[in-house]
C-alpha positions in Angstrom: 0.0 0.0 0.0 1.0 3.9 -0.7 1.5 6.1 1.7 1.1 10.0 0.9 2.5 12.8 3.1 0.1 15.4 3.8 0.5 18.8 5.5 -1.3 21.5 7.1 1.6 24.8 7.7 2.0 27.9 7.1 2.2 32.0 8.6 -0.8 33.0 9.8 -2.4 36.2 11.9 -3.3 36.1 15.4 -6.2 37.7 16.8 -6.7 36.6 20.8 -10.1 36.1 21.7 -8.2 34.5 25.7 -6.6 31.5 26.4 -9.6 29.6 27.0 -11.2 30.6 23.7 -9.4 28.5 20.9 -11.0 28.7 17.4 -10.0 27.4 13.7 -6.7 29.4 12.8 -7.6 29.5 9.0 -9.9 27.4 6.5 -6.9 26.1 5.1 -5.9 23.9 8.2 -8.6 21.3 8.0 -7.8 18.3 6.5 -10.7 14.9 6.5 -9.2 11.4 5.8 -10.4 9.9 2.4 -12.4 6.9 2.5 -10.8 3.8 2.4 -7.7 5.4 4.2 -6.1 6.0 7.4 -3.7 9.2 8.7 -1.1 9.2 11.3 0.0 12.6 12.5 3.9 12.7 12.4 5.0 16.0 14.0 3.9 19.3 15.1 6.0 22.4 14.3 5.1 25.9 15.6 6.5 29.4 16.1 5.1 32.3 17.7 6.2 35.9 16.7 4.4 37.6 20.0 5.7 38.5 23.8 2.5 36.5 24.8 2.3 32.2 25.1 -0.4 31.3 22.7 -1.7 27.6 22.6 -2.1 25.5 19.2 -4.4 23.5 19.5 -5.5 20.2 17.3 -9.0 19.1 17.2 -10.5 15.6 15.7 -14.1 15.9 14.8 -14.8 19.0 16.8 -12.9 17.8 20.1 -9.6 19.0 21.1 -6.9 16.1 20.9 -3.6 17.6 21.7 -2.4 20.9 23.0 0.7 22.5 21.9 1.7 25.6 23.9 4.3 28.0 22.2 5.6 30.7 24.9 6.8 34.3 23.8 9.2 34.6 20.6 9.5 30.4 21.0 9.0 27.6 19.0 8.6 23.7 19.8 8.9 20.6 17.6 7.2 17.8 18.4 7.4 14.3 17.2 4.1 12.4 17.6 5.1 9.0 15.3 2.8 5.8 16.0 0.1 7.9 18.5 -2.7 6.5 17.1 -4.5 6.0 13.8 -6.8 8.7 12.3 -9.9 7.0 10.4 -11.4 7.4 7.4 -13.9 10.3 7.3 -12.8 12.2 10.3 -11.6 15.4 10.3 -8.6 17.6 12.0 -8.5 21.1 12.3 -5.9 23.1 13.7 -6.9 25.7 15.8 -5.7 28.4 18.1 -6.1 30.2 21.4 -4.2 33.3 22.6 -4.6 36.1 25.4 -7.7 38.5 24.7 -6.5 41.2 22.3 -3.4 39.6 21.0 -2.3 40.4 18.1 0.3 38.9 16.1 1.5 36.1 13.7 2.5 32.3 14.3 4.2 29.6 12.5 2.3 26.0 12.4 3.3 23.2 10.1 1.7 19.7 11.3 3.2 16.6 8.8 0.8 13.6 8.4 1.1 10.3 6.8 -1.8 9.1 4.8 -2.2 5.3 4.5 
């Protein structure tokens, strides 16, 4: 069987609405497994270009899955081979939370394997 790398990165704007009020970061960071497939997520990248922690957050089928907090002017790598599977038809998203008022721009770049 193929497998196909698939990724969800990029620079975006930040807009903080508070920590506890994460929302989808930008319409091109959702990404639904095809039928008759499966995804594993490899890594999470992120940077953060404010003096404030903001929180990336990634979200399977509406529910938050893992947190990935990036403090001020930092960025973190995590590796996140063999978690677990992602199923056909479900969808992540990755969103973002960051203090109220925040404004600013952050780095994401999340690597997945589709098999």
């Amino acid at each position: 069987m193929s497998s196909t790398f698939r990724f969800l990165q990029g620079v975006f704007p930040v807009t903080g609405a508070g920590l506890d009020k994460h929302a989808l970061l930008d319409e091109s960071l959702t990404y639904e497994v095809p039928e008759g497939r499966r995804a594993q997520v490899l890594y999470f990248r992120g940077g953060n270009a404010s003096d404030e922690l903001v929180i990336v957050v990634l979200v399977r089928d509406g529910v938050p899955m893992r947190w990935f907090p990036i403090g001020a002017k930092g960025d973190v790598h995590v590796p996140l081979r063999v978690v677990e599977d992602v199923e056909a038809g479900e969808v992540l998203e990755l969103h973002l939370a960051a203090p109220s008022g925040l404004v600013a721009s952050v780095v994401v770049d999340l690597g997945l394997v589709e098999v």
